[in-house]
N, C-alpha and C positions, 0 to 999 in steps of 0.2 A: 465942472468936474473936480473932485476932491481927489488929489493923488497922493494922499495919507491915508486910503486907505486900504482894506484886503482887497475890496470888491477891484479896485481898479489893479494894485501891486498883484494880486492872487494870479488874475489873466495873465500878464505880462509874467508872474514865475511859470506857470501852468506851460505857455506856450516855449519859455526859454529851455526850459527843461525837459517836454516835452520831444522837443529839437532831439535833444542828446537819448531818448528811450528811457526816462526815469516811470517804473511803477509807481514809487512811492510818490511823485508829483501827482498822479492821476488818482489814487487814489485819495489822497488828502483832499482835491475838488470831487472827489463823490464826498468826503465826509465833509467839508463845509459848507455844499448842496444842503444838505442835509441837515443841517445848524441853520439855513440861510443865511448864509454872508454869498453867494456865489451863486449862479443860475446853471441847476445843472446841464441844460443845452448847450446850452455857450461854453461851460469849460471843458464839456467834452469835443464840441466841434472845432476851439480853438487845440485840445490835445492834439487831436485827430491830424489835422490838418501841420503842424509843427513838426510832428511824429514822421507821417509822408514826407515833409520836406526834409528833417534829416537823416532818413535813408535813403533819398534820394540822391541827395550832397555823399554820405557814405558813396554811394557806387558811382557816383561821380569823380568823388577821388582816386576811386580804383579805378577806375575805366581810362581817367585820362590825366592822371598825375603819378603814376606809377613808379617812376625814379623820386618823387618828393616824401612817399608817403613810406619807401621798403625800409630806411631806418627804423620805424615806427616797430616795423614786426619782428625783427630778432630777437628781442624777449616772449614772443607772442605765438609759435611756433607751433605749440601746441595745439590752443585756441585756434589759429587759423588752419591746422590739420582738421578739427573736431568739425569745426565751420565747412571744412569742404567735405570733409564726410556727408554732413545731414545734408548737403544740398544735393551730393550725389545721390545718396540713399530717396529723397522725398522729392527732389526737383523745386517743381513747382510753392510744394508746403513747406518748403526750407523759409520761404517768404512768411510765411505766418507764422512757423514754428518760430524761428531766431526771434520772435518780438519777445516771446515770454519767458527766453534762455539766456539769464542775466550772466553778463562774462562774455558773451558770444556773439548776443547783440548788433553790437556795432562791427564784429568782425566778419562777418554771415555777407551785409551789400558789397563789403569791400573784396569779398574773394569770390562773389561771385561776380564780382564785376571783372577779377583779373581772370577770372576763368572764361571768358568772354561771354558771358549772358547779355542777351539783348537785352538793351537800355529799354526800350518801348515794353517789350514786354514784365520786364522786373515793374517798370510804374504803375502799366494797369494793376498787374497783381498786388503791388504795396499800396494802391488807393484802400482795397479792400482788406487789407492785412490790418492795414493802421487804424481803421475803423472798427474790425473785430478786436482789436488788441484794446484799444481806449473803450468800445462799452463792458468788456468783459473786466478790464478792473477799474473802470469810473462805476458802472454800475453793482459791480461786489460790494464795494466799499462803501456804497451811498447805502444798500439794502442792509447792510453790515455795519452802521453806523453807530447803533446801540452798543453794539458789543466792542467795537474799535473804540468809543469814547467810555466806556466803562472800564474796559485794558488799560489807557492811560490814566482814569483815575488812579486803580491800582498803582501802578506804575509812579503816578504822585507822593503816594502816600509809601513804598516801598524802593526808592530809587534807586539802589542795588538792583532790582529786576530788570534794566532796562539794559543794563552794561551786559548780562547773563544774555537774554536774549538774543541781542545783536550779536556778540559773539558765536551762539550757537549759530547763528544762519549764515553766518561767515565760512563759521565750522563748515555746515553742512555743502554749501556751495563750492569748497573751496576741496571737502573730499568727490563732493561727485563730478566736479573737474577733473582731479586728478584721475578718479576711476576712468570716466569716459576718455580721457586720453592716452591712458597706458595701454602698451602692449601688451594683448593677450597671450599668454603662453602654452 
């Protein structure tokens, strides 16, 4: 086994990452599926599966580490208001929705773990969450590949656009957080 290389380092980021709810990990393995350097079964089964496990550890923490983890949210008050909104409003689809609600994520297992949701029940539905969540952007990305590795040529050749971009989606995330958690008047 060569472990100098992506094929082997790729998985092991794919899955570490994966762990925490990164998009951009999942979709970089649809785009170097799609290069072959990566098998795209394998990087999504390994996303899949790392993803499950940590929201699982998420509502784990909330459920049974409650005094360790309250420091964490006094900056975070919002988010975890926003977070129990959607679970009240959706229930059940809170578990799917919070995969693809970057910001909120990680805060979605956690409050609804302190809000006492059954542990058994959040699992079955986060098997099937994490599995919707990983082929809808492992497979975007892989089908999307052309156009993802032609963006960063540009990108190459004009490297000023990259700093614009990220910025903008910063922007964007950063106002529709704020919108979704202000008061309405």
């Amino acid at each position: 086994m060569d472990f100098t290389s992506l094929e082997t380092w790729g998985y092991l980021a794919v899955a570490f990452f994966s762990f925490g709810g990164s998009f951009f990990i999942v979709a970089a393995a649809g785009v170097f599926s799609f290069m072959g350097h990566m098998d795209l079964t394998t990087a999504l089964i390994v996303a899949a599966i790392a993803n499950f496990m940590g929201d699982n550890f998420l509502f784990y923490l909330g459920k049974y580490q409650k005094k360790e983890i309250q420091p964490y949210f006094a900056k975070h008050k919002r988010k975890l208001a926003l977070a129990t909104l959607i679970m009240r409003k959706y229930g059940v689809l809170a578990i799917f929705i919070q995969k693809f609600i970057y910001g909120v994520k990680t805060i979605v297992p956690l409050s609804m773990a302190l809000a006492k949701y059954d542990f058994k029940k959040f699992v079955f539905f986060n098997i099937f969450a994490s599995i919707i969540f990983v082929s809808v952007i492992g497979l975007s990305a892989y089908y999307a590949s052309e156009s993802i590795i032609a963006f960063f040529a540009v990108i190459k050749e004009r490297p000023w656009i990259a700093p614009v971009v990220l910025f903008s989606i910063i922007g964007l995330v950063w106002f529709a957080m704020e919108r979704m958690t202000k008061k309405k008047r």
